[in-house]
Structure formats: structure tokens, C-alpha cells
C-alpha positions in Angstrom: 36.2 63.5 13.1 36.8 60.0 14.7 36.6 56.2 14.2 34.9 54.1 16.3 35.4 49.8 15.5 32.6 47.6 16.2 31.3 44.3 15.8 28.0 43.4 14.5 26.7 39.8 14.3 23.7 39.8 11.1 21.3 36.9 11.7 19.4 37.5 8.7 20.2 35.0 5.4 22.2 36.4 2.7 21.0 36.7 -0.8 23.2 33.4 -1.8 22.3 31.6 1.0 18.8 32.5 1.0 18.9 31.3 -2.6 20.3 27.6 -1.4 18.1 26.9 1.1 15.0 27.7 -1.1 16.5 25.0 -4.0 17.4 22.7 -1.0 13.9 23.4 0.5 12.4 22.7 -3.0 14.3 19.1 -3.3 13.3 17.9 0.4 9.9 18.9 -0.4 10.1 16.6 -3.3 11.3 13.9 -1.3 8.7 14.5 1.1 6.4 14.3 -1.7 7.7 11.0 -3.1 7.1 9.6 0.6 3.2 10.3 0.4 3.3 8.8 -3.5 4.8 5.9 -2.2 3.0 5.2 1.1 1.2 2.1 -0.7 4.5 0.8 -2.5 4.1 2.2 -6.0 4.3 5.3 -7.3 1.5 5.4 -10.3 1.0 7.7 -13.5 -1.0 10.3 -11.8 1.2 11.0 -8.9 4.3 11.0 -11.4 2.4 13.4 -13.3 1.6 15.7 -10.1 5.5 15.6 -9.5 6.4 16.2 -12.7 4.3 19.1 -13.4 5.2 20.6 -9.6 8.8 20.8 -11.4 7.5 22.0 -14.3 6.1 25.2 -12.4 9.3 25.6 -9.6 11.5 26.2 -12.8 10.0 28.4 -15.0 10.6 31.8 -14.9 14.5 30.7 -14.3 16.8 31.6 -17.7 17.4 28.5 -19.6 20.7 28.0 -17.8 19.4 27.8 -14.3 16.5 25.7 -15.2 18.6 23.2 -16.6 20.6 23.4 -13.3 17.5 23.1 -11.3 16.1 20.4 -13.5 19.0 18.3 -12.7 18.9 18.8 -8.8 15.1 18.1 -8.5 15.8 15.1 -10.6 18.3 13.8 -8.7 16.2 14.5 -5.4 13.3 12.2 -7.0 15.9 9.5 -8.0 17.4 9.3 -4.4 14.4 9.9 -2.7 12.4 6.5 -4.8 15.9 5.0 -4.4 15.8 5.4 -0.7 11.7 4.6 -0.2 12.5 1.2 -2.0 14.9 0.2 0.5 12.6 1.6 3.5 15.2 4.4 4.4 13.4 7.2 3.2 12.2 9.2 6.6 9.9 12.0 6.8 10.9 13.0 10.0 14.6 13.8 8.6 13.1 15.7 5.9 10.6 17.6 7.6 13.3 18.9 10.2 15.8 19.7 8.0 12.5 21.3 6.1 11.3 23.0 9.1 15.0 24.4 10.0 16.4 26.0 6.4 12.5 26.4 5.3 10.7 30.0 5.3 6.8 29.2 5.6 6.3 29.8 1.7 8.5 27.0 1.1 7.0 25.0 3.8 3.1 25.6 2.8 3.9 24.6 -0.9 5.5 21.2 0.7 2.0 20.6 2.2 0.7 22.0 -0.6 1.9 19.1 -3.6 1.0 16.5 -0.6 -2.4 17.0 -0.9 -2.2 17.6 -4.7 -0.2 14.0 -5.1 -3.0 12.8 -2.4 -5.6 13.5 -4.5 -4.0 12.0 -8.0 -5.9 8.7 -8.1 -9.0 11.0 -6.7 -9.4 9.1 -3.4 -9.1 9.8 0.1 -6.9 8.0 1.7 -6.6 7.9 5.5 -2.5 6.8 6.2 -1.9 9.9 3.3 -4.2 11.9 5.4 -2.6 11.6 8.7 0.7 11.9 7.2 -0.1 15.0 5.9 -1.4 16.3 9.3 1.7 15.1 10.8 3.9 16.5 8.4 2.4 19.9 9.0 2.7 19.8 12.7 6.0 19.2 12.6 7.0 21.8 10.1 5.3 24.1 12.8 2.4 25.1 10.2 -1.2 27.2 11.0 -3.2 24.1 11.5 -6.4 26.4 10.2 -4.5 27.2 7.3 -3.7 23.3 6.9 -7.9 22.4 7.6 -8.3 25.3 4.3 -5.9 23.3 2.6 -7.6 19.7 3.0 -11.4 21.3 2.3 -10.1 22.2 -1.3 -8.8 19.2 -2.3 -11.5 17.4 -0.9 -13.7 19.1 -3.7 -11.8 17.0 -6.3 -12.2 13.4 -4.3 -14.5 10.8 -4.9 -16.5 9.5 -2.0 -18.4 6.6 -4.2 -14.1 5.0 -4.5 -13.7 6.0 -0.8 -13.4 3.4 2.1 -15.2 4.0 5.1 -12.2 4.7 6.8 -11.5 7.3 3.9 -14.7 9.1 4.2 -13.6 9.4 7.7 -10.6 10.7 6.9 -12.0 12.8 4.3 -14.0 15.1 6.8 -11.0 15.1 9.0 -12.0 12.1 11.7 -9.0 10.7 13.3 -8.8 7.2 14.5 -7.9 7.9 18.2 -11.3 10.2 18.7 -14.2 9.2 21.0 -17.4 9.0 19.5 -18.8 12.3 21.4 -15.5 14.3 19.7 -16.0 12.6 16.4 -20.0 13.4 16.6 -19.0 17.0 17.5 -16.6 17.3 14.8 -19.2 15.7 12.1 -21.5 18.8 13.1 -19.1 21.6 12.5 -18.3 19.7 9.0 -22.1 19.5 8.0 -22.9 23.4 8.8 -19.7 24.3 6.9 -20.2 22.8 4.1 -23.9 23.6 4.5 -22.8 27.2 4.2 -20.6 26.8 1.0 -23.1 24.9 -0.5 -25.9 28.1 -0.3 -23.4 29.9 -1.6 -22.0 28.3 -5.0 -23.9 28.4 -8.3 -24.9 25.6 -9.8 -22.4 23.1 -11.5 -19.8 20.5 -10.9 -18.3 22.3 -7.3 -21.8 22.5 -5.7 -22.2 19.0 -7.2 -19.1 18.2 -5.3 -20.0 19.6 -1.8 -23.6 18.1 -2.4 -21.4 14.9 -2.0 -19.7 15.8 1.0 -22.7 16.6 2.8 -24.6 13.6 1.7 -20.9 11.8 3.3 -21.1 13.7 6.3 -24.9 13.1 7.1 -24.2 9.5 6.5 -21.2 9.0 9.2 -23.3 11.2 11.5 -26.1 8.2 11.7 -22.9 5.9 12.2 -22.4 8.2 15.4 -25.5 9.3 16.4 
């Protein structure tokens, strides 16, 4: 028999720190979250209620002990992070890296995730929410397909009678610095897609819904066409 000493460096995240850099990853996301709320200046009841219940759902499952401990950190992430957007210091591009370096992609989806969710609160598209949420995904390195799956399923629960022109645009996923031939292109793929989900849902409020869309989409196609 023998001994033989060695050295071994182990990349992979231990349970503890695993464990902190989801809660961290859970507060920034919150942050991040209060950025989109309060890209107009105010932060209304619905989007408060988006956060709130986002909380709600992170914590439970937690003993009583824990939640109370993860209550109090996510609440203090929502005070600083209002706190900060007030005095304009509040940057997504700090969050989103720190995000995108302590992050696994779970924690990073769900980020995107209660964007879109706080997005759609007042049930209007809105394009500067729009883009930031398509910047805010390619920088926390994210499937951009994924993201597009994302976007069509809140779309479903938007209002395109509310909608500016600009929002219906941004809606379908038309960005500002397209030509018209890339826009027009892009306005095709939109109408068969949504042509195709609409053969294939039953009657009721969600065909209702991507009725809409392709009665939004045909319209900006004659803007283009």
C-alpha cells in the first residue's frame, strides 16, 4: 500500500454558494424588474402587483424561517432598487452582468420571464419596455428563439385597440432601425405564424386574441407594402 498527495482545483459551485448566488440572482432580477416598471417614472398597481406576487411564488416552498429571511432580502432589493431608479442610478447594464456572471440560465430565463409579465401589467405594448427586454436578454447571453416564444405569449394578453402605432410595431417584434424590405419580411413570417396558431385553437378568448394580432399584422403590412 502507498500514498500518493495531489492537488485538485473543483470549479463547480458548492451547495452554499450555489444557494447565494440563486437568492442574489433572485434580488438583481428584481431590480431588473423594477427598471422595466419604472421606465415611464412611476411604478403603478399592476406592476406592484406582478412584483409582489413574483415574491409571493420565489418563497414558498421555503420553511417559515427562510421565507421570512428571503422576504426581507427581496424587500430590501425592491426598496434600493426604486430608491436608486428615483435618483437615475439604477443601471441595467450592472445588473444584467453581475446577472449574467453568478446566474445559471433558470435564474436568468425567469428574469426575462417577470419582464414581460410586469410589461404586460397595464395590458399594453410598449416599445422602450420592448427593446429593453430584447437587450436585457442579449446581454444575459439568452436563446434569442426561446426569448421570441417568450414575447408571442404575452402578446396574447395585450391590447392592440390601447396600443400606439409604434407599439403595435413593437408588439410583432419590428425594431426601429429596420428598413422597410426587412420589416416587410418580418411582417410575413408574423402573419403565417400566427395564421397557423390561429387554425389550430378552439374557439374562445385566445383565438379571439390571435384574431387581433393578425388583423394588427395585416394592417402594418399595407403601411409597408
Amino acid at each position: 500500500s502507498g500514498q500518493v498527495k495531489f492537488e485538485y482545483q473543483f470549479d463547480e459551485k458548492g451547495y452554499e454558494e450555489a444557494s447565494k448566488h440563486r437568492e442574489e440572482s433572485q434580488a438583481l432580477s428584481l431590480k431588473i424588474g423594477v427598471a422595466i416598471a419604472m421606465a415611464d417614472g412611476s411604478l403603478d398597481d399592476a406592476e406592484g402587483e406582478v412584483l409582489k406576487s413574483w415574491i409571493i411564488k420565489e418563497i414558498g416552498g421555503y420553511s417559515e424561517e427562510k421565507q421570512a429571511e428571503l422576504k426581507a432580502l427581496f424587500n430590501k432589493s425592491l426598496s434600493d432598487g426604486f430608491a436608486e431608479a428615483e435618483r437615475g442610478e439604477l443601471l441595467l447594464s450592472d445588473l444584467t452582468s453581475r446577472l449574467h456572471e453568478i446566474g445559471d440560465k433558470k435564474s436568468r430565463y425567469a428574469a426575462i420571464g417577470l419582464c414581460f409579465d410586469i410589461m404586460a401589467a397595464d395590458g399594453v405594448a410598449d416599445p422602450e419596455e420592448m427593446l429593453a427586454i430584447k437587450r436585457i436578454a442579449e446581454s444575459l447571453d439568452l436563446d434569442m428563439d426561446e426569448i421570441e416564444k417568450m414575447r408571442e405569449g404575452v402578446t396574447l394578453n395585450l391590447s392592440s385597440s390601447l396600443t400606439s402605432e409604434k407599439g403595435l410595431e413593437a408588439l410583432v417584434g419590428i425594431e426601429d432601425d429596420w428598413d422597410d424590405e426587412k420589416k416587410r419580411k418580418h411582417l410575413r413570417v408574423e402573419f403565417q405564424k400566427w395564421s397557423n396558431r390561429l387554425n389550430n385553437l378552439p374557439d374562445g378568448e385566445e383565438r379571439d386574441k390571435a384574431q387581433e394580432m393578425l388583423d394588427t399584422i395585416a394592417a402594418l403590412r399595407l403601411k409597408y407594402e
